[in-house]
mmCIF file of the C-alpha atoms, coordinates in Angstrom:
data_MODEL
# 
_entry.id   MODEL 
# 
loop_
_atom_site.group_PDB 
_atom_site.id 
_atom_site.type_symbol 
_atom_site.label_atom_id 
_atom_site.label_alt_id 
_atom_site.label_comp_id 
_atom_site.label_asym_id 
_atom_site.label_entity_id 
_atom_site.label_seq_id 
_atom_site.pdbx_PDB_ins_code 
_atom_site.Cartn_x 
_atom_site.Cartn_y 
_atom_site.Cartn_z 
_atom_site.occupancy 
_atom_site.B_iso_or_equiv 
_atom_site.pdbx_formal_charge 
_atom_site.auth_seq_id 
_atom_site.auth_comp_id 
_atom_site.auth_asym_id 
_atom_site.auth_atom_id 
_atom_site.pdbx_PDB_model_num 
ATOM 1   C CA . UNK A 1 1   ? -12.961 260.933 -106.989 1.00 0.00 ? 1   UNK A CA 1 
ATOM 2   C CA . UNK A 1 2   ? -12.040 261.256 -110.801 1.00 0.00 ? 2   UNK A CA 1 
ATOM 3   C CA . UNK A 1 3   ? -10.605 264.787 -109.876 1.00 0.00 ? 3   UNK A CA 1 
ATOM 4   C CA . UNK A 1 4   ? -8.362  262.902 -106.779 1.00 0.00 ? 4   UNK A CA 1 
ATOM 5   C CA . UNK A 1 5   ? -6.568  260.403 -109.357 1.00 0.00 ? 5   UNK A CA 1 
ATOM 6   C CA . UNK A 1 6   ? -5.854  263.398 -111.671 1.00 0.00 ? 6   UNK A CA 1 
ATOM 7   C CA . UNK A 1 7   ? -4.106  265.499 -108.888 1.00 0.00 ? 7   UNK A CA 1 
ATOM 8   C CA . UNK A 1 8   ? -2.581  262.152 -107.678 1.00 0.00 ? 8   UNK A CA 1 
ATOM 9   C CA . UNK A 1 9   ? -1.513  261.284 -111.358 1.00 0.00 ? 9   UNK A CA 1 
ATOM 10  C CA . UNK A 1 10  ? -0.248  265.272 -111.298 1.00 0.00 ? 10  UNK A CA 1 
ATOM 11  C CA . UNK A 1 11  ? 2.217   264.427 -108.014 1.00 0.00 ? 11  UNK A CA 1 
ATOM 12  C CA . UNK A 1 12  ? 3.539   261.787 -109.999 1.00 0.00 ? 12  UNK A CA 1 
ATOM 13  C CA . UNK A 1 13  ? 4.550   263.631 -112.988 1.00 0.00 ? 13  UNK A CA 1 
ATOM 14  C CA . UNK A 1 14  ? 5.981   266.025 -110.926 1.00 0.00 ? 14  UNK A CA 1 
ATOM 15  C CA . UNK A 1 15  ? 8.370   263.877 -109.130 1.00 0.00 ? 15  UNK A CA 1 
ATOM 16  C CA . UNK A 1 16  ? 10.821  262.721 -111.495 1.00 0.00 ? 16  UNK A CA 1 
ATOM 17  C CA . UNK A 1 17  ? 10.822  266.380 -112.590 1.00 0.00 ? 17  UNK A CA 1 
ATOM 18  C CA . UNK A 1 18  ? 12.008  267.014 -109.137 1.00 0.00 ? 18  UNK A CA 1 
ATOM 19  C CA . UNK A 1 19  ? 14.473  264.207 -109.024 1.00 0.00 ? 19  UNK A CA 1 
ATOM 20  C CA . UNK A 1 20  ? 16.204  265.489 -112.472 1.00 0.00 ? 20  UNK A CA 1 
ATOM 21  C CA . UNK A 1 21  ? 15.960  269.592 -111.233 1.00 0.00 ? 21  UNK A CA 1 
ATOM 22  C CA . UNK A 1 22  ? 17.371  268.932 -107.963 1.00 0.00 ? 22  UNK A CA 1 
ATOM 23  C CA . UNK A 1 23  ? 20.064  266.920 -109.444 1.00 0.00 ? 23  UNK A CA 1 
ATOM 24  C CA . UNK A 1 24  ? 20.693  269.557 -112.088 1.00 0.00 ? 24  UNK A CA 1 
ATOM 25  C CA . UNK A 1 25  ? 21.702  272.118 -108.849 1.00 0.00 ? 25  UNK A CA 1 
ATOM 26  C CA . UNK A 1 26  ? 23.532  269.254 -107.179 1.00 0.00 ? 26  UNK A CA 1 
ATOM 27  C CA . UNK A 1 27  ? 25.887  269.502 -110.085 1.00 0.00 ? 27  UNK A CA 1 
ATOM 28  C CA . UNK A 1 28  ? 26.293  272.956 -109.858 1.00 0.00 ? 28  UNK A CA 1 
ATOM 29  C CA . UNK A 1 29  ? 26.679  272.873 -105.958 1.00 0.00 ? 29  UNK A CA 1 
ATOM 30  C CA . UNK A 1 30  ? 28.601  269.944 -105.814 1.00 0.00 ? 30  UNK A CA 1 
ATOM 31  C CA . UNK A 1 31  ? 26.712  267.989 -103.104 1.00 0.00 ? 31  UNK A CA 1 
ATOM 32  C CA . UNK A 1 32  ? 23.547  266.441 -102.709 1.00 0.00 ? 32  UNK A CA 1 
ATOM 33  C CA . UNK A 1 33  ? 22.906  268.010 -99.028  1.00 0.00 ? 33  UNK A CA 1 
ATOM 34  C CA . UNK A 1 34  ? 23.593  271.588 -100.441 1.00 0.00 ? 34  UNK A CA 1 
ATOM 35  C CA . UNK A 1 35  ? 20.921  270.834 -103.142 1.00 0.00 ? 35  UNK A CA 1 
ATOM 36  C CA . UNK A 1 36  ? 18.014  269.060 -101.511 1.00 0.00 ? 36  UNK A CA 1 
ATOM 37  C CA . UNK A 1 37  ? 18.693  272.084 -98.443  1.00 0.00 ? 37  UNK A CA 1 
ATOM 38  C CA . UNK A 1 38  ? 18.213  274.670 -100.841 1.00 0.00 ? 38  UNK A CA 1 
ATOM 39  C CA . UNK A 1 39  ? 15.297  273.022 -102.565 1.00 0.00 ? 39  UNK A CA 1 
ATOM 40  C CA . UNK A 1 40  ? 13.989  272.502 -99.062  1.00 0.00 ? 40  UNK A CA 1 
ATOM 41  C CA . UNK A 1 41  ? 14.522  276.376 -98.607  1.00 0.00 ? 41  UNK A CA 1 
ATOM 42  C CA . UNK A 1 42  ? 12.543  277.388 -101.435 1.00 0.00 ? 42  UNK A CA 1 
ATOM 43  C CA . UNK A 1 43  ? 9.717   275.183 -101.253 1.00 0.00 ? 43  UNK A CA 1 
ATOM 44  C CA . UNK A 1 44  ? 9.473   276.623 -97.531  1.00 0.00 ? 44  UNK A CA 1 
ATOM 45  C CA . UNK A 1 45  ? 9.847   279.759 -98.462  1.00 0.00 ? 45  UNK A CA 1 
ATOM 46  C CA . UNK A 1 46  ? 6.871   279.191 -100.809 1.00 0.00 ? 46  UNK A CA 1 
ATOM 47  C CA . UNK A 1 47  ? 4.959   277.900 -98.673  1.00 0.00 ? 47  UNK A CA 1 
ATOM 48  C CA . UNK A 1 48  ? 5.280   280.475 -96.278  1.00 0.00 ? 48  UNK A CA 1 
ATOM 49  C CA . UNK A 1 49  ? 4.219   282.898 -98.541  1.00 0.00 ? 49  UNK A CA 1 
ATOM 50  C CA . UNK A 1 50  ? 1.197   280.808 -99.413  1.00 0.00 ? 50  UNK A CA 1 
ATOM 51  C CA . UNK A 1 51  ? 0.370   280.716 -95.779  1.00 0.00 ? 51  UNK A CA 1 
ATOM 52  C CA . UNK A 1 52  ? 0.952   284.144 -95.233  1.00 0.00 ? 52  UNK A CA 1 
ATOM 53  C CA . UNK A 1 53  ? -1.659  285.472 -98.182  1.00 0.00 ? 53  UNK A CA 1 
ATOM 54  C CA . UNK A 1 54  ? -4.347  282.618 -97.094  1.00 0.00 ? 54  UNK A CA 1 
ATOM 55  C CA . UNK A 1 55  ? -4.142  284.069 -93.229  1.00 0.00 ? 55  UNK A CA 1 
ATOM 56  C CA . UNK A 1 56  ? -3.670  280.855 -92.216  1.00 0.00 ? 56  UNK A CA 1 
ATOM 57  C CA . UNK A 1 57  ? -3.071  280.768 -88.613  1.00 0.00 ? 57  UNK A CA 1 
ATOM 58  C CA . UNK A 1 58  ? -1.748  277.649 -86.243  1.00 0.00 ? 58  UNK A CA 1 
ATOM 59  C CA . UNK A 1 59  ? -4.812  276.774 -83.574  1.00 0.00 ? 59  UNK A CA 1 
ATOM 60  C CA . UNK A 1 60  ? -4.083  277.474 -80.455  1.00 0.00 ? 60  UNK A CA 1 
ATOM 61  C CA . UNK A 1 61  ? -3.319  274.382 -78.663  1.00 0.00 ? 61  UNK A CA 1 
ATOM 62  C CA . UNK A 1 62  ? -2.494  272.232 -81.378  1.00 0.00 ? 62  UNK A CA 1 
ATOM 63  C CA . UNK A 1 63  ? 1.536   272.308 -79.984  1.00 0.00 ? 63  UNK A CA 1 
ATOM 64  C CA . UNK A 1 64  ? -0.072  270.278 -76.733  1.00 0.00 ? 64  UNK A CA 1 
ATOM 65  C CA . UNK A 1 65  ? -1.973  267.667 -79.518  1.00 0.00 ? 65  UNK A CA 1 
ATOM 66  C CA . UNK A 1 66  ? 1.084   266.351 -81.225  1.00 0.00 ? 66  UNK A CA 1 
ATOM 67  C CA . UNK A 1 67  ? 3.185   263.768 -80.469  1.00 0.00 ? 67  UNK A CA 1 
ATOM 68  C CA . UNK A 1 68  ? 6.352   263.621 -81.588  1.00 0.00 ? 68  UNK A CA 1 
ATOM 69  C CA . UNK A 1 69  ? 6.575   261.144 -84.382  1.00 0.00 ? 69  UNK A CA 1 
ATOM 70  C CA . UNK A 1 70  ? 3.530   264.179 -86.301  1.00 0.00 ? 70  UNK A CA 1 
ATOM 71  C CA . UNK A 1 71  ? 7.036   266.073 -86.725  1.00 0.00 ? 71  UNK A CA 1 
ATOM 72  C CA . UNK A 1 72  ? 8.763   263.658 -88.237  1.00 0.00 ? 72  UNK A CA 1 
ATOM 73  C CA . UNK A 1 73  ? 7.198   264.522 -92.003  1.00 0.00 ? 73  UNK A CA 1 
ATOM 74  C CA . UNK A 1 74  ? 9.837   266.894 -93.029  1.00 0.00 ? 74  UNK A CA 1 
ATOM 75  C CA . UNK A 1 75  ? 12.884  264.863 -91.999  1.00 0.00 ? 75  UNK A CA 1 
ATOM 76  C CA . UNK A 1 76  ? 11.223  262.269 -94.152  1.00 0.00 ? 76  UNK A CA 1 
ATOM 77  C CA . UNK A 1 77  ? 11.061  264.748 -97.142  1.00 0.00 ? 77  UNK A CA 1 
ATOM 78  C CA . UNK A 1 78  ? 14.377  265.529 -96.367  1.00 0.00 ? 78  UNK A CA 1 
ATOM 79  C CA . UNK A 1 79  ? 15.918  261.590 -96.799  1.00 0.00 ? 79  UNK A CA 1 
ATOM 80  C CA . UNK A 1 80  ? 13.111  261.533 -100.116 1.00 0.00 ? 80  UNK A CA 1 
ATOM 81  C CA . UNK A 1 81  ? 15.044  264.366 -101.802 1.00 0.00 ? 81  UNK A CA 1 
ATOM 82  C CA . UNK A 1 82  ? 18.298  263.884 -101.197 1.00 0.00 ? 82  UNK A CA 1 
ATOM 83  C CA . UNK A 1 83  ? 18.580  260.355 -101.447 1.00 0.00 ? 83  UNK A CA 1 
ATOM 84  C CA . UNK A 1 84  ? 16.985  260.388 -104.884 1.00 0.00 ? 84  UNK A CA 1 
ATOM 85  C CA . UNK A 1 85  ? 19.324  263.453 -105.639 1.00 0.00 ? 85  UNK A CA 1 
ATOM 86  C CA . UNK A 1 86  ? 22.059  260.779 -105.654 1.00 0.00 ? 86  UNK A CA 1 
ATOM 87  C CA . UNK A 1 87  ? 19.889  257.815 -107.193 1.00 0.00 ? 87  UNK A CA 1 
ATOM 88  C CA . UNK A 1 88  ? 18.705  259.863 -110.168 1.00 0.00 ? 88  UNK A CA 1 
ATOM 89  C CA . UNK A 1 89  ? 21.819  259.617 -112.565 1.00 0.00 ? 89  UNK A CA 1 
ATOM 90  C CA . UNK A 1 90  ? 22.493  256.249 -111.663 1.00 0.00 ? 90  UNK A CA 1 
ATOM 91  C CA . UNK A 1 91  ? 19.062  254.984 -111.954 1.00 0.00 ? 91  UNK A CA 1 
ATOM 92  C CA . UNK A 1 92  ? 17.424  257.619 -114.315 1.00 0.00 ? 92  UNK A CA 1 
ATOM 93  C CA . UNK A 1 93  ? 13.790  258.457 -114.166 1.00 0.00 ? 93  UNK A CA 1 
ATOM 94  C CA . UNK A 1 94  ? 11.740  255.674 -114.780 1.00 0.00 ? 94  UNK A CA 1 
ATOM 95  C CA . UNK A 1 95  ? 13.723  252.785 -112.153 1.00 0.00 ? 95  UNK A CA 1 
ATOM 96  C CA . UNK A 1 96  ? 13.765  255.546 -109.747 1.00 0.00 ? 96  UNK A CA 1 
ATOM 97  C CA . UNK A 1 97  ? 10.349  256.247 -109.855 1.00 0.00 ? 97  UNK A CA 1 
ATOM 98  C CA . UNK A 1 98  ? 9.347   252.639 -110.514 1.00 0.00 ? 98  UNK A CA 1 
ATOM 99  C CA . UNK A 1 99  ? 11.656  251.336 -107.203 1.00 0.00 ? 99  UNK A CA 1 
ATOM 100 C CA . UNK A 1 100 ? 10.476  254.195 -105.035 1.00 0.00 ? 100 UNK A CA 1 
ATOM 101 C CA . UNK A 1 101 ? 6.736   253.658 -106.046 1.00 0.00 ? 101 UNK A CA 1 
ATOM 102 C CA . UNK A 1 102 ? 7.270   249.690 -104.969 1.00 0.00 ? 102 UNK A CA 1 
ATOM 103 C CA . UNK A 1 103 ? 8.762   250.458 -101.846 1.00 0.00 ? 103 UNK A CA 1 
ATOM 104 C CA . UNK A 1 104 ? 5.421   252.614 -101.380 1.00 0.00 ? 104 UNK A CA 1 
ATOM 105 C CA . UNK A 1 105 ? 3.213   249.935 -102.063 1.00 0.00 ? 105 UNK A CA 1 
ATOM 106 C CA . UNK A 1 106 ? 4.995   247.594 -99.815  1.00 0.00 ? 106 UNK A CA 1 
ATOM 107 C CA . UNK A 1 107 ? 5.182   250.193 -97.220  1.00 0.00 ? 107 UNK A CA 1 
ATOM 108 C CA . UNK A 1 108 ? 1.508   251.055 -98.103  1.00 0.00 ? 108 UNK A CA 1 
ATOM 109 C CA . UNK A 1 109 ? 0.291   247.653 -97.516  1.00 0.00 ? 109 UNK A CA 1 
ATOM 110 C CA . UNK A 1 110 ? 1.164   247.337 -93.903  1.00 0.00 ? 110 UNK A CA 1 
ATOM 111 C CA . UNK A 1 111 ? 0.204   251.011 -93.013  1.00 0.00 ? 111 UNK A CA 1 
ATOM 112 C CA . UNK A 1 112 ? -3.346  250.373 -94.305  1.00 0.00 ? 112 UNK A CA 1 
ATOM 113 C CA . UNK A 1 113 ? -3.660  246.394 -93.165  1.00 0.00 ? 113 UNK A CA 1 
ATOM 114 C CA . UNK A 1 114 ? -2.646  247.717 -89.395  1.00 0.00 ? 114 UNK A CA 1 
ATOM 115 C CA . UNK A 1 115 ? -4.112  251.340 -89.443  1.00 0.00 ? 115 UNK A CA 1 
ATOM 116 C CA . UNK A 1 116 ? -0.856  252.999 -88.829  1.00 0.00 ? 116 UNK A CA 1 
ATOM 117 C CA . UNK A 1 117 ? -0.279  256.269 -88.686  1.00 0.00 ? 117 UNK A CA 1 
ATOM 118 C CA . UNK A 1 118 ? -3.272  257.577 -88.915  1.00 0.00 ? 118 UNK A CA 1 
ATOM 119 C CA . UNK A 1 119 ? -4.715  255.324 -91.761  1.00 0.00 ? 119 UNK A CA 1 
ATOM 120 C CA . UNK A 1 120 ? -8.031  253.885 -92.029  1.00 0.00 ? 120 UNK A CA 1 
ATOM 121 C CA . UNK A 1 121 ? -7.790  249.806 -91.587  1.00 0.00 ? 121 UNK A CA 1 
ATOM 122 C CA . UNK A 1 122 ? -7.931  248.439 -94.896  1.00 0.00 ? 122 UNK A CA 1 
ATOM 123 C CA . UNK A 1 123 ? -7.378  244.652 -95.208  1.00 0.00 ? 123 UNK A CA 1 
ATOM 124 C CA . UNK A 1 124 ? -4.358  243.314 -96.777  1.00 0.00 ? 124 UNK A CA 1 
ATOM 125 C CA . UNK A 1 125 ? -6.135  240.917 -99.183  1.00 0.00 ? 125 UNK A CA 1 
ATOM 126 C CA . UNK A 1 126 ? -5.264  238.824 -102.163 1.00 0.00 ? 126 UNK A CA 1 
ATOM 127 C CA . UNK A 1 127 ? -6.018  241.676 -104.641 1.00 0.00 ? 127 UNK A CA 1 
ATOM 128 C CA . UNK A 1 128 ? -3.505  244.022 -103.097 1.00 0.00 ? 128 UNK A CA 1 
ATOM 129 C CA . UNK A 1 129 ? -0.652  241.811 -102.621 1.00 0.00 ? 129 UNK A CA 1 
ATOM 130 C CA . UNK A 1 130 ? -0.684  240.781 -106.244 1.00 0.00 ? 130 UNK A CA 1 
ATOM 131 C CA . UNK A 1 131 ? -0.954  244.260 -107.299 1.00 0.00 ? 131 UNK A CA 1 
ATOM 132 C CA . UNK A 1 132 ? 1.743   245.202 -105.308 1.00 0.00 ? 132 UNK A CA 1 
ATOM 133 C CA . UNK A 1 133 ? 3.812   242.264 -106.400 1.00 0.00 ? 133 UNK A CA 1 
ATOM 134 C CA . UNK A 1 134 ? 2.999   243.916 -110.018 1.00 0.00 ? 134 UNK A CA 1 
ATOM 135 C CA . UNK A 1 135 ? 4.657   246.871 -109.236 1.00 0.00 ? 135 UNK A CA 1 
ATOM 136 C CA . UNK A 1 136 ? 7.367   245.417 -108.031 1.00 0.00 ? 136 UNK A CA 1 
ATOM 137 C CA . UNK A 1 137 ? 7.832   242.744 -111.397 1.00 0.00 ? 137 UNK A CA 1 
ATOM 138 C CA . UNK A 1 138 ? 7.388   246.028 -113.016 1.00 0.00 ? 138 UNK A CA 1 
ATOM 139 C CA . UNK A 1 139 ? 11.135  247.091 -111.237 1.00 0.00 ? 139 UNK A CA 1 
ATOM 140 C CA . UNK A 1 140 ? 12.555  244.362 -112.837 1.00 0.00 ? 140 UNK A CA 1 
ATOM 141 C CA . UNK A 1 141 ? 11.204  244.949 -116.597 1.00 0.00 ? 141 UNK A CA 1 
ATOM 142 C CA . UNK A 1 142 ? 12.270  248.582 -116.168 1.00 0.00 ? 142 UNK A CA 1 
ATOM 143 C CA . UNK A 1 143 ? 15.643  248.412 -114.893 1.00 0.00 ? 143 UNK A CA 1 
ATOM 144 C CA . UNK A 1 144 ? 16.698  245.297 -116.915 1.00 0.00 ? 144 UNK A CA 1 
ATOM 145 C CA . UNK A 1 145 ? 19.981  245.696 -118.946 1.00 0.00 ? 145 UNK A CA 1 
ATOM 146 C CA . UNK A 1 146 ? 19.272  246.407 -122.702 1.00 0.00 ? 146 UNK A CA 1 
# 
């Protein structure tokens, strides 16, 4: 489990990273579309390599499995980047990533409590909503005006 939070701790550091590169190329593109489609292009092309040396191979039927809200994922990726390709030099880093991971939580909530999705059912109980209303008072410490 200890080896989960790590890699999940990981993800997060490498967000805002993302946030502040891909704006970096939106100002030498000039639009944010330009730069999350190129950053889009690379991390496919990446992939595909990846998928290429591991042999990895689509099952055959898995086409006739899927409905069509599985396919969805990379149109969602595609709003995540370049919406915070815009957001990140008028929020900076840390109200980005602190609004972004409250809208998770709050999202998070409901996908768990009803099993959405594909997640587990997991209870929305006292415990959760006050640590999600944390995160959220934590928005408002962050962002405040100096």
């Amino acid at each position: 489990m200890a080896w989960f939070l790590l890699l999940a701790v990981l993800t997060g550091v490498v967000l805002p990273v993302q946030a502040g590169v891909n704006h970096q190329l939106r100002l030498v593109l000039g639009h944010p579309a330009l730069a999350a489609g190129i950053s889009f292009l690379i991390g496919t092309l990446a992939l595909g390599t990846y998928i290429v040396a591991a042999r990895l191979s689509i099952p055959a039927g898995a086409f006739g499995r899927t409905l069509w809200w599985h396919w969805t994922g990379g149109i969602l990726g595609a709003f995540f980047v370049a919406i915070a390709v815009v957001l990140t030099p008028r929020l900076g880093a840390a109200t980005l990533v602190a609004t972004v991971v409250a809208g998770q939580m709050v999202a998070s909530l409901f996908l768990d409590h009803y099993g959405l999705v594909g997640y587990a059912k997991h209870p929305m109980d006292l415990g959760r909503v006050v640590g999600a209303l944390l995160v959220i008072a934590g928005v408002f410490l962050i962002q405040r005006p100096r």
